[in-house]
C-alpha positions as CSV (number, residue, x, y, z in Angstrom):
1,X,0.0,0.0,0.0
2,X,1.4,3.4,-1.3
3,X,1.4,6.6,1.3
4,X,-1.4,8.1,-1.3
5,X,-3.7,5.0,-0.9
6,X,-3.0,5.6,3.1
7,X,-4.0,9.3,3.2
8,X,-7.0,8.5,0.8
9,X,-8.3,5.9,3.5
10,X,-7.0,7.8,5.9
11,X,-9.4,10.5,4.9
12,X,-12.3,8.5,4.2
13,X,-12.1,7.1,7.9
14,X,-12.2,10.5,9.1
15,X,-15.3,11.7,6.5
16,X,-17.0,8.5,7.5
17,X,-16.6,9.4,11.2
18,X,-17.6,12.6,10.9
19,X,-20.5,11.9,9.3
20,X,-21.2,8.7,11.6
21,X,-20.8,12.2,14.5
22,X,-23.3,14.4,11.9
23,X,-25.9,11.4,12.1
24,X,-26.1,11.1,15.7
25,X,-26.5,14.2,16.3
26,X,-29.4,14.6,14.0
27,X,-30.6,11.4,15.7
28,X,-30.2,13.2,19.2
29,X,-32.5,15.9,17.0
30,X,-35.0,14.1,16.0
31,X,-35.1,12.4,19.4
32,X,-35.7,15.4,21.4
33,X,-38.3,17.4,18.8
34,X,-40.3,14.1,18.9
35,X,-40.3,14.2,23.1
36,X,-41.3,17.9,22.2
37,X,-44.4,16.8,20.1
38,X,-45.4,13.8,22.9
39,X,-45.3,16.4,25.5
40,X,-47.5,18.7,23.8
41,X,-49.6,15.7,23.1
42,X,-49.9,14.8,26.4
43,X,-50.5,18.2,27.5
44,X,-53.5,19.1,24.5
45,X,-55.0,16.0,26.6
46,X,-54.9,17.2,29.7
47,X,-56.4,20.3,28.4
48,X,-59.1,18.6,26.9
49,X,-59.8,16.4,29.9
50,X,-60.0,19.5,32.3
51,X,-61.7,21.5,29.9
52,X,-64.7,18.8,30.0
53,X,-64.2,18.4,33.7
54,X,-65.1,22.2,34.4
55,X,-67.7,22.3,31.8
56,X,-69.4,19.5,33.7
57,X,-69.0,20.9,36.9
58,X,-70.9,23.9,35.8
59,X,-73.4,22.8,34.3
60,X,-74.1,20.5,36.9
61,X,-73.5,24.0,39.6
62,X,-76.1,25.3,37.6
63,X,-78.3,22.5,37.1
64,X,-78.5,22.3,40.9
65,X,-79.6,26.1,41.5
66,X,-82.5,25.7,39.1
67,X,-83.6,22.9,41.5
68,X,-83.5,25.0,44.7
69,X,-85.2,27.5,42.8
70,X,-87.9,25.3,42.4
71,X,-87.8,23.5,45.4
72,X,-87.6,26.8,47.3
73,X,-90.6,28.2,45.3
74,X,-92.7,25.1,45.8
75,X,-92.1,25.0,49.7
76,X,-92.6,28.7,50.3
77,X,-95.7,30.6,51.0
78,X,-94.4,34.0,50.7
79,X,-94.7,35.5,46.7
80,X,-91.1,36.5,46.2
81,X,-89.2,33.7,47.2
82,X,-86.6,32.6,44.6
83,X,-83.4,32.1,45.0
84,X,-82.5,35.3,42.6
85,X,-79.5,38.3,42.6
86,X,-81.7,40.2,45.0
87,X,-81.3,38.0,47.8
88,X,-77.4,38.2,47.6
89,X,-75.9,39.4,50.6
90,X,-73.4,41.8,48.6
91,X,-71.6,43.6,51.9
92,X,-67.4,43.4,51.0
93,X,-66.2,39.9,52.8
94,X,-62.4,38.8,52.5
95,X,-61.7,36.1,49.8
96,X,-61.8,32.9,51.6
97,X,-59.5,31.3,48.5
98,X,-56.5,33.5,47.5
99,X,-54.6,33.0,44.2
100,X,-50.7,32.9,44.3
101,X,-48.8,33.4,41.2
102,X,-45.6,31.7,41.6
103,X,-44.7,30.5,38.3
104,X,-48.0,28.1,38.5
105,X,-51.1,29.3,40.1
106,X,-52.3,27.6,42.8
107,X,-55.6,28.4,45.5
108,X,-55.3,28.2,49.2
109,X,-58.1,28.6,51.1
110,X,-57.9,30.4,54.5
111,X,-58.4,28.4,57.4
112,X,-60.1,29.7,60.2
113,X,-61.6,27.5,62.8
114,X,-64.9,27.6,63.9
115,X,-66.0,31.2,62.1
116,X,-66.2,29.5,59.0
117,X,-69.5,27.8,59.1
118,X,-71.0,31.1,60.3
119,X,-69.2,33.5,57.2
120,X,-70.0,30.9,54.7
121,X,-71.7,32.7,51.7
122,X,-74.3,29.8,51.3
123,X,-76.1,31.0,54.8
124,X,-77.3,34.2,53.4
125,X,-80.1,31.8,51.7
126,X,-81.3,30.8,55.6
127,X,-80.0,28.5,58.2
128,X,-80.8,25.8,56.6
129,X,-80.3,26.0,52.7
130,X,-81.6,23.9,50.8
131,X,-79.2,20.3,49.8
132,X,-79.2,21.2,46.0
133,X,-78.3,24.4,47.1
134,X,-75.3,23.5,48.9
135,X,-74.4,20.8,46.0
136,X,-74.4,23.3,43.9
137,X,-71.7,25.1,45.9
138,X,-69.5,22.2,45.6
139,X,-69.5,21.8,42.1
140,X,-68.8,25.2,41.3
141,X,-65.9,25.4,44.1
142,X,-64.5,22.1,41.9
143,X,-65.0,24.0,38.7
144,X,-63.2,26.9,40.2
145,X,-60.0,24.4,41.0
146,X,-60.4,22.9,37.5
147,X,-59.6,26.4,36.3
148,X,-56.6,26.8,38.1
149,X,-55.2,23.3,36.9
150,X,-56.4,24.6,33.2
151,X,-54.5,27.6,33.6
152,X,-51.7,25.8,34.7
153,X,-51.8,23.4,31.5
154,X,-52.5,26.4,29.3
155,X,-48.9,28.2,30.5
156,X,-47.3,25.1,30.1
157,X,-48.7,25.0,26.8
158,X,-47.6,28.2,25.9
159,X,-44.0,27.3,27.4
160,X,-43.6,24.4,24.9
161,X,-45.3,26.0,21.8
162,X,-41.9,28.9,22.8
163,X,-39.6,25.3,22.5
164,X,-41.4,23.7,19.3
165,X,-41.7,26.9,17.4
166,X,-37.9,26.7,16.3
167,X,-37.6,23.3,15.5
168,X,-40.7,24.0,13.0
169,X,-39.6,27.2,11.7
170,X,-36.6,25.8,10.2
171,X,-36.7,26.2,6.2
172,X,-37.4,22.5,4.6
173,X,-34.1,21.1,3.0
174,X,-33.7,19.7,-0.4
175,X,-32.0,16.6,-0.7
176,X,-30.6,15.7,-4.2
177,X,-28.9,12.7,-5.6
178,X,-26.7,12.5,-8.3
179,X,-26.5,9.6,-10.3
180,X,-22.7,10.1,-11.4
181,X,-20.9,10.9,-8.8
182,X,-23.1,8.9,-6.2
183,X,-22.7,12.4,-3.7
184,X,-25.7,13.9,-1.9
185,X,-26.0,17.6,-2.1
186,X,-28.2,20.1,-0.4
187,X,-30.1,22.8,-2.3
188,X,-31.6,25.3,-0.1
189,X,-32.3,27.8,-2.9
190,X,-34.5,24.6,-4.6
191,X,-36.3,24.7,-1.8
192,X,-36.8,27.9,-1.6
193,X,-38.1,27.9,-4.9
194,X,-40.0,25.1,-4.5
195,X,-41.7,26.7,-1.1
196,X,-42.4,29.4,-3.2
């Protein structure tokens, strides 16, 4: 073996290693943009999931004060008796849930012993609301943690689509093969053309 026949191997080692380098890194690429796309996957589910989850929750809130409506209208003898805007107890109160924004929102509700059953909005309907009544509170107290958990998801969202936007941006590449030289060559201005 000649010194020439040496250097060509020589260098066709090295191109075959630096490509061998070129493919794993695309590999490593592909790897993470596709970890990208199950994430976002997995969080559009989530979404959906809560997003049906509060729905229901609501409706069912709602649902439930059209029954003490008409289970307090039934019962009473008095003409005005619905369960209506005007017999809202609208005096200022302090927030019994605050909302902390620390990167993720999260609720905390304010514990307070014993003064809780007496400050609890539902009483302003009597001492002893009606059960639907106090259903319906429930629901819509699980429909207000859905939304937190929704808003959550949605920022994450957001965060990702900042991560995937890049990878998807990037301008498509042409890949051409010629049949004489058995070379691959790369034509962005083709596919520039061809975007076109």
């Amino acid at each position: 073996m000649t010194t020439d026949e040496a250097c060509d191997l020589e260098g066709l080692l090295e191109s075959l290693s630096r490509l061998e380098i070129e493919a794993a890194h695309e590999d490593d690429a592909v790897c993470d943009t596709d970890e990208l796309f199950v994430s976002l996957l997995q969080l559009v589910d989530d979404y959906e999931r809560l997003t049906s989850q509060m729905c229901e929750q609501l409706k069912k809130g709602h649902l439930d004060v059209a029954k003490a409506n008409y289970d307090n209208f039934m019962a009473a003898s008095t003409f005005n008796s619905r369960i209506s805007r005007s017999s809202y107890d609208e005096r200022p109160r302090r927030a019994q849930i605050t909302v902390l924004h620390r990167g993720e929102f999260t609720i905390e509700e304010k514990k307070e012993g014993k003064k809780e059953g007496k400050d609890d909005p539902i009483r302003m309907f009597g001492i002893m609301p009606p059960y639907t009544l106090r259903t319906a509170q429930e629901h819509f107290r699980h429909a207000v943690d859905t939304m937190v958990e929704l808003v959550n998801v949605k920022s994450r969202l957001r965060v990702l689509e900042g991560k995937i936007e890049p990878v998807t941006t990037k301008e498509p590449v042409d890949i051409e093969k010629k049949e004489d030289t058995e070379e691959t060559t790369v034509n962005a201005e083709d596919t520039k053309k061809a975007a076109a």
